[in-house]
N, C-alpha and C positions, 0 to 999 in steps of 0.2 A: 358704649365703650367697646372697641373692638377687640377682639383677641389677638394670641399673639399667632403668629403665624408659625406651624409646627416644621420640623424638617422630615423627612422620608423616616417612616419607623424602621429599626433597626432588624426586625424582625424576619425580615423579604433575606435579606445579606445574611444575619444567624444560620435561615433555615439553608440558604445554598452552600454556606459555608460544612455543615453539617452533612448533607449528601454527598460535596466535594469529598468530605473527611470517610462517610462510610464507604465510599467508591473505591478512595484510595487503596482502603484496607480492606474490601473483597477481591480487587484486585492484586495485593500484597499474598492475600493467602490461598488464590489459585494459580498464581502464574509462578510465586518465587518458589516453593518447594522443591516442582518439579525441573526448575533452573539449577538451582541450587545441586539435586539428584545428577543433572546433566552435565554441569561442571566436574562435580565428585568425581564420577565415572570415567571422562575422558582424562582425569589425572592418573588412573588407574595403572599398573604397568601392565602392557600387552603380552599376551602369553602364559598368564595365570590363569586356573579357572573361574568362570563369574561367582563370586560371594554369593551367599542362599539370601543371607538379606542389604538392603542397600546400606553402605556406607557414608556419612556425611566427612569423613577424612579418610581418606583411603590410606592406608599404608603398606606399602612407601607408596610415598609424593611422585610420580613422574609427568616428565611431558614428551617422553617417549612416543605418544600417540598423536603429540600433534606433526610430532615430525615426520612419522609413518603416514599419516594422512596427508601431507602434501606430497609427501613423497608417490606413494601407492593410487593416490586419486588424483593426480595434478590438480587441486586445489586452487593452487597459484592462477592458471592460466582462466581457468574453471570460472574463477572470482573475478579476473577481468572483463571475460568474456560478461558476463550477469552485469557488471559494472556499466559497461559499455551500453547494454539494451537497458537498463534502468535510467542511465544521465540520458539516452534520446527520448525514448518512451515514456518518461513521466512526466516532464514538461510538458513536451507535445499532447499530449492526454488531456493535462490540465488544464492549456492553452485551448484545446478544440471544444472541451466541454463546457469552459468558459464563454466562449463566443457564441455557443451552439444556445445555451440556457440564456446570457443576456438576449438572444435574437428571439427566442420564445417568449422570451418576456415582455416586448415590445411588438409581439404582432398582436392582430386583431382576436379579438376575442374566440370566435367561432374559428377562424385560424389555429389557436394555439389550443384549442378542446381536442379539434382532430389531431395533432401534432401529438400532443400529451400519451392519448388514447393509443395513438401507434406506438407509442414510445412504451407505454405499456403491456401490448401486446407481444412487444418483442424480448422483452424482460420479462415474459411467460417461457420464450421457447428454449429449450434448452442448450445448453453451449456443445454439448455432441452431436447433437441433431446437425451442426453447421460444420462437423470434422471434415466430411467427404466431400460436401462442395468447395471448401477452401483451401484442402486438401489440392483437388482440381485443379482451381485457379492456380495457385502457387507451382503448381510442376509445372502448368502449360507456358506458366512465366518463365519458368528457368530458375524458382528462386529457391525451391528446393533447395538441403545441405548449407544452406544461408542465413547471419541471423537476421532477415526481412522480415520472414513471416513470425518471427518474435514482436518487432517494432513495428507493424504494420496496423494491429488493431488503435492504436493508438490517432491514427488518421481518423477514427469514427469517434474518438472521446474515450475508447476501452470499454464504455458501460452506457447502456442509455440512463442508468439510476444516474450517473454523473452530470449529466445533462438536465435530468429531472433535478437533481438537487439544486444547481446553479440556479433553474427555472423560478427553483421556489423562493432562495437567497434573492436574486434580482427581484422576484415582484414584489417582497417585502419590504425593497424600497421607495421612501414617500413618493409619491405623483409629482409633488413639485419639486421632485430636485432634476427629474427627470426635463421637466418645464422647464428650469429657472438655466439646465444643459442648451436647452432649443433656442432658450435667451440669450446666453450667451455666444450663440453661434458653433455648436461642438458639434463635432462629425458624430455619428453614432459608435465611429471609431475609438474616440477620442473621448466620449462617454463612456464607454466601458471600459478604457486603460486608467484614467484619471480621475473617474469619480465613482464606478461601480463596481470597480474591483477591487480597490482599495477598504471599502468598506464587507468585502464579502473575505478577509483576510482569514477569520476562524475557518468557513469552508474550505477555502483554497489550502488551507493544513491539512485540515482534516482530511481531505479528498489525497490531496499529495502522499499523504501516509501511508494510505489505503492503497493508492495504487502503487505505490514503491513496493509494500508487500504483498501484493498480488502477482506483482512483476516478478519480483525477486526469489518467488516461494514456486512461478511458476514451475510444473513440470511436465504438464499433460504436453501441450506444446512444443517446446523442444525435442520429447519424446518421438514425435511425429515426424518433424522439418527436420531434425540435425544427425547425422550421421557420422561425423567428422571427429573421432573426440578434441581435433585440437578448437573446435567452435563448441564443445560442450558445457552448457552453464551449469550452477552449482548443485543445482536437485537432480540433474544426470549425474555429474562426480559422486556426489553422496551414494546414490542408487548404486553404483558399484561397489563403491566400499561397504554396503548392508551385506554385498555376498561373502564377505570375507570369514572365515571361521568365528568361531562362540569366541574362542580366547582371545579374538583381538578385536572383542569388543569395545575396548577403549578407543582403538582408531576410528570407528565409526561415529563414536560419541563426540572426538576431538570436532570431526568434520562436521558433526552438527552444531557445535556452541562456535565455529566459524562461521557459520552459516548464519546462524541467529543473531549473534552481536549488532548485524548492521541496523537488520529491521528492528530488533528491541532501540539502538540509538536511535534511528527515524521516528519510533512510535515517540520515546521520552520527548524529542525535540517538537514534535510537531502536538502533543502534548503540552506541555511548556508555553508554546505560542496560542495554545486556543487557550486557553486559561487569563494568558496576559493580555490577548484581544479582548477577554472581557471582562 
């Protein structure tokens, strides 16, 4: 007599659903607090002395400081400019790391060990170590005071980790789809837009997020290239409004919960989609 055939125990789906839930909430109770503090603060009114302990309602309610904050940090322009090297730079990033990680993926074996290995060794060295060479480069180009050398790393993938991550997303998938591509006649091109990237949809969030707020939080870099303030992005504007006296500490708070809103929206959304991909 045969049995009955069981379905998937429910227990695999409980346990992740349960990590989901405690992630949530260690996540809930380090990042909101101190949101929460950073909101309070720049409601504050400017020109008072800072409270001895934090307020979760300030009273009185203003937004006096956000208005001082565009005003005092050109904000406005600050935010376009950051805008601008984020919609070229992130794409492009995700596009180069993309291609760079499916091509690892599919080369020969002893091929892709040295490949890796380099990829490695260069996600040892450190990102200052390469200021004054690129530095270099970038004057002898002219591009200086430009936002080139913002959007530039982006031509290499931004990160070799990026490349390594796609590497590993792509060889995770089965051998025969890879096959059943070469069956069907598919350019290698036309593998990776149509069948391999689609399927690597959680990474390509995830990845996208990360470098939206890498991009966007940058400041070592502009600090370097940009001279200009009307080409100044948002962690230079901020970095001015930090000198501004103790009492109008609210303006500087305003300029920070400007600041953050975008990337907290990217992280939720891209969030959101890694969850639904799986």
């Amino acid at each position: 007599m045969r049995g009955r055939s069981r379905g998937p125990s429910p227990l695999p789906e409980r346990a992740a659903r349960l990590w989901r839930s405690l992630g949530a909430a260690f996540v809930i109770l380090v990042f909101v607090p101190p949101l929460l503090l950073l909101v309070s603060g720049s409601l504050t009114e400017p020109g008072l002395p800072p409270s001895p302990t934090p307020q979760l309602v300030p009273d009185p309610v203003s937004t006096t400081g956000y208005e001082r904050a565009l005003d005092l940090g050109g904000l406005l322009r600050a935010s376009l400019n950051s805008v601008l090297v984020a919609v070229v730079a992130v794409p492009l990033s995700v596009l180069v790391a993309s291609l760079a990680g499916f091509a690892l993926a599919r080369l020969a074996p002893r091929t892709t060990a040295v490949v890796v290995a380099a990829s490695l060794v260069a996600l040892m060295v450190p990102a200052t170590a390469l200021l004054v060479p690129r530095f270099a480069i970038f004057r002898f180009l002219g591009l200086t005071d430009t936002l080139v050398p913002l959007i530039a790393p982006a031509l290499l993938g931004t990160s070799p980790l990026y490349v390594l991550v796609y590497y590993l997303a792509f060889r995770a998938l089965p051998t025969d789809l890879y096959d059943a591509c070469q069956v069907e006649d598919l350019s290698p091109v036309r593998t990776w837009w149509q069948v391999a990237l689609p399927l690597a949809r959680p990474v390509t969030a995830g990845l996208t997020a990360l470098t939206f707020i890498l991009t966007w939080s940058n400041f070592l870099d502009p600090l370097i290239y940009v001279y200009d303030r009307d080409l100044f992005t948002l962690p230079l504007a901020l970095r001015s409004l930090s000198l501004l006296d103790p009492t109008n500490f609210p303006v500087f708070l305003a300029g920070a919960v400007i600041a953050t809103l975008p990337a907290l929206a990217v992280f939720v959304l891209a969030q959101r989609r890694f969850l639904h991909d799986h």
